[in-house]
C-alpha positions in Angstrom: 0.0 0.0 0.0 1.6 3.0 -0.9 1.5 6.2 1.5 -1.0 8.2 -0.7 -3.5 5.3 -0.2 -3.1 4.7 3.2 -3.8 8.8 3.4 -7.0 8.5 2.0 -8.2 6.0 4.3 -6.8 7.6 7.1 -9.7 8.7 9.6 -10.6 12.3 9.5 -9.4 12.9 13.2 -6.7 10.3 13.4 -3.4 11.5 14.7 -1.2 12.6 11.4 2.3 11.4 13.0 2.8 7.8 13.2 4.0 6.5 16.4 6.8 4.3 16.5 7.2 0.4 17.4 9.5 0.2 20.2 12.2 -1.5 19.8 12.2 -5.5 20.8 14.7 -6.0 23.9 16.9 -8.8 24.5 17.5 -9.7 28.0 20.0 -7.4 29.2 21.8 -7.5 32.5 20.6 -5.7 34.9 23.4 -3.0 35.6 22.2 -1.3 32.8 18.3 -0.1 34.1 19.7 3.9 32.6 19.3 2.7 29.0 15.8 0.8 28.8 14.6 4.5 31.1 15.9 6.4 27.8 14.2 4.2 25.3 10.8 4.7 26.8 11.4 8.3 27.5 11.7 8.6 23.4 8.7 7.0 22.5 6.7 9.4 21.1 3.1 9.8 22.4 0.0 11.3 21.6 -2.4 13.9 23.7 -5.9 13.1 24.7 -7.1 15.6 22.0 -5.2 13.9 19.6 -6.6 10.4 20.3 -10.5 11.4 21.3 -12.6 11.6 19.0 -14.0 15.4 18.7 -17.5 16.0 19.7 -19.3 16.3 16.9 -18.4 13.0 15.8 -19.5 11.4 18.9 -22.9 13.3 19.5 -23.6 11.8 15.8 -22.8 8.8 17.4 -24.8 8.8 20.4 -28.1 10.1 18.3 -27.7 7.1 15.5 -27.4 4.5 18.4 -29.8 5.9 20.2 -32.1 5.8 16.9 -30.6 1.7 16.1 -30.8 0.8 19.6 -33.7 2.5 20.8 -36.3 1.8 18.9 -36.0 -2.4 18.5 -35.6 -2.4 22.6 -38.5 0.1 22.9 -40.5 -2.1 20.8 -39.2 -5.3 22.5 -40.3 -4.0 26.1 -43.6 -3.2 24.2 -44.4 -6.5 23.0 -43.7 -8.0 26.0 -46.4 -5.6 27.7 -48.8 -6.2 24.8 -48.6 -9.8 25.5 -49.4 -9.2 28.9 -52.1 -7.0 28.4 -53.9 -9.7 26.1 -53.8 -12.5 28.1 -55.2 -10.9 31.1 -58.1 -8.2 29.4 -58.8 -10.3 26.3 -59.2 -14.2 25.8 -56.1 -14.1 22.9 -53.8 -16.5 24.6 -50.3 -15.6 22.7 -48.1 -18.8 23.0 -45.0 -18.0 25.1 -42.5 -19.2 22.6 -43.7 -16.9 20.6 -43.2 -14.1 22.8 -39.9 -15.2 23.7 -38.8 -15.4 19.8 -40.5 -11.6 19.0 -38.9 -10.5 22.0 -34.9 -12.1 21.5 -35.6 -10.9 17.4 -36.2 -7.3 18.9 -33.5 -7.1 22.3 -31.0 -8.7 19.5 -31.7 -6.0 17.0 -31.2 -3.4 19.9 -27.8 -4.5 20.2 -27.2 -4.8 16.7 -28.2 -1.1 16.3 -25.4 -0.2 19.0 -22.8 -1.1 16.4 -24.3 0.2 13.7 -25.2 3.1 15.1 -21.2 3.7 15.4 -20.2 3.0 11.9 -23.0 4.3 10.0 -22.3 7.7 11.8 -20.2 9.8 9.5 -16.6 10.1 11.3 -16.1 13.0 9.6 -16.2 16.4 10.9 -17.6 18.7 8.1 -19.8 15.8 6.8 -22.8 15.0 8.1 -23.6 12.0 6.5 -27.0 10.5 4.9 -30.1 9.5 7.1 -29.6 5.7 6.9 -26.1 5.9 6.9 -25.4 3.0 4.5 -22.0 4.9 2.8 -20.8 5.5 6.2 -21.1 2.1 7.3 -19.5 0.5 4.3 -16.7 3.0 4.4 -16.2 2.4 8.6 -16.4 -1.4 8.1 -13.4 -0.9 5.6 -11.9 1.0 7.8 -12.0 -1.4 10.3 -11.7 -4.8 8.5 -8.4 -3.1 7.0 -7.0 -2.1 10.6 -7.8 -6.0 11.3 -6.0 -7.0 8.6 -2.8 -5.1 9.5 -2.7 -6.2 13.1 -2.8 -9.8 12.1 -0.5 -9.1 9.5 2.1 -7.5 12.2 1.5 -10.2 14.5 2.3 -13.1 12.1 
């Protein structure tokens, strides 16, 4: 990947310097603590501005999951109550297993619509992003799947 691609799919508020790997030690007797208290003092790190992710961003967030997660768990609390409410005021006897599989289908959505709440949330600060969110999610997911990818790839 060459370091004009890796630019473009940068995140908008990622940090732009790239922090060094350490250096792997080998054991090293220890008369010598002065030189490992030098290599860590040299490691470059980053601010809590730098790594947060700015506000905007993240009240985006927070509204899309509330939206994603919200509404199945709202309606899942609801059906459980509308089952209730039948069997007790009307003779419509609801069988349970049926409640049960309305009600996993809906808490399951709920937390489902955490995560995509997230990544279809535009990460980008001067974009807003569509209503559904289906661009941002497929562009997140890349981002993520790619940052996967590298990990394992630095770990092999």
């Amino acid at each position: 990947m060459s370091g004009e691609e890796s630019e473009r799919s940068r995140l908008p508020f990622e940090p732009n310097k790239k922090r060094q790997k350490p250096a792997k030690t080998q054991s090293k007797p220890a008369t010598q603590p002065q030189e490992s208290a030098k290599q860590t003092e040299k490691k470059p790190s980053y601010t809590k501005k730098e790594m947060a992710i700015p506000q905007v961003v993240s009240q985006r967030m927070i509204r899309r999951v509330a939206v994603f997660c919200g509404v199945p768990t709202a309606l899942g609390i609801s059906a459980l109550v509308v089952s209730y409410l039948l069997a007790i005021y009307s003779d419509i006897q609801l069988p349970p297993i049926a409640v049960l599989l309305v009600n996993m289908g809906l808490f399951g959505l709920g937390v489902l619509g955490i995560t995509y709440g997230v990544l279809s949330a535009s990460w980008d600060e001067e974009k807003v992003g569509s209503l559904l969110g289906l661009g941002e999610f497929n562009t997140n997911w890349g981002r993520m799947v790619e940052v996967w990818r590298e990990t394992r790839q630095k770990n092999l």
